[in-house]
C-alpha positions, 0 to 999 in steps of 0.5 A, spaced: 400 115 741 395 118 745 390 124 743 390 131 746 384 133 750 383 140 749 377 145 752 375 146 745 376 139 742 372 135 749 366 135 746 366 133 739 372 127 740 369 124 747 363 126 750 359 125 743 364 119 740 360 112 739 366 109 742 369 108 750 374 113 752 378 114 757 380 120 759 388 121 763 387 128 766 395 129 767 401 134 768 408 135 767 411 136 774 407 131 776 411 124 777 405 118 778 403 122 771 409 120 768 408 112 770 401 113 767 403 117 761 406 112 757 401 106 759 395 110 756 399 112 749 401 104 749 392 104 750 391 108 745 395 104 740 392 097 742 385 100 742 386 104 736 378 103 732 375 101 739 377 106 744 378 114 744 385 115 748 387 121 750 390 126 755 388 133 759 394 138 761 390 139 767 394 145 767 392 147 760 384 146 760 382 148 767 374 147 765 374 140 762 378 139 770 373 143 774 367 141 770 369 132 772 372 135 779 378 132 778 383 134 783 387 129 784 392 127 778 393 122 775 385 121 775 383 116 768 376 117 767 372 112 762 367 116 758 361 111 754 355 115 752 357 120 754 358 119 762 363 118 766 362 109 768 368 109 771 374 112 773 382 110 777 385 116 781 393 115 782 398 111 778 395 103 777 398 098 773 396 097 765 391 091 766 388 095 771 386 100 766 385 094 760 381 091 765 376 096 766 376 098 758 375 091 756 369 091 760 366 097 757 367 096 750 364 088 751 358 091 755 351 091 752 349 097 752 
């Protein structure tokens, strides 16, 4: 299961993390979010130990939302060190994400 990302929890669970993250930033009216929900808890199982995998309620935590100016939903954000590396706005297809997060977690920093 995917972790929850909260404006209080941001900082300490992605940004200061020692592993690739990606970040779904998602609602609950939204329909595409609901394809991509369940592509990003069968990520975070996957990778479990390799990658911080997660949500933002867009509607909850409006900072972390400004503060990426994510204003399109689905966005999935991948965070290393810090960054943001790479990012898919809209629904994709699960090798889509796994590709993009293979990569980072391969890649010599």
């Amino acid at each position: 299961m995917a972790l929850e990302f909260t404006n209080d929890n941001f900082q300490e669970t992605v940004l200061d993390s020692e592993h690739v993250a990606i970040v779904d930033f998602w609602a609950p009216w939204c329909g595409p979010c609901r394809m991509v929900g369940p592509i990003i808890d069968q990520l975070a199982e996957e990778y479990a130990g390799q990658a911080v995998i997660g949500k933002v309620n867009v509607d909850d935590n409006g900072e972390i939302s400004m503060k990426y100016g994510v204003r399109n939903i689905p966005t999935v954000l991948f965070i290393k060190g810090g960054e943001v590396v790479d990012k898919v706005v809209g629904a994709a297809a699960k090798s889509t994400y796994e590709s993009k997060l293979q990569a980072l977690i391969t890649e010599k920093v």
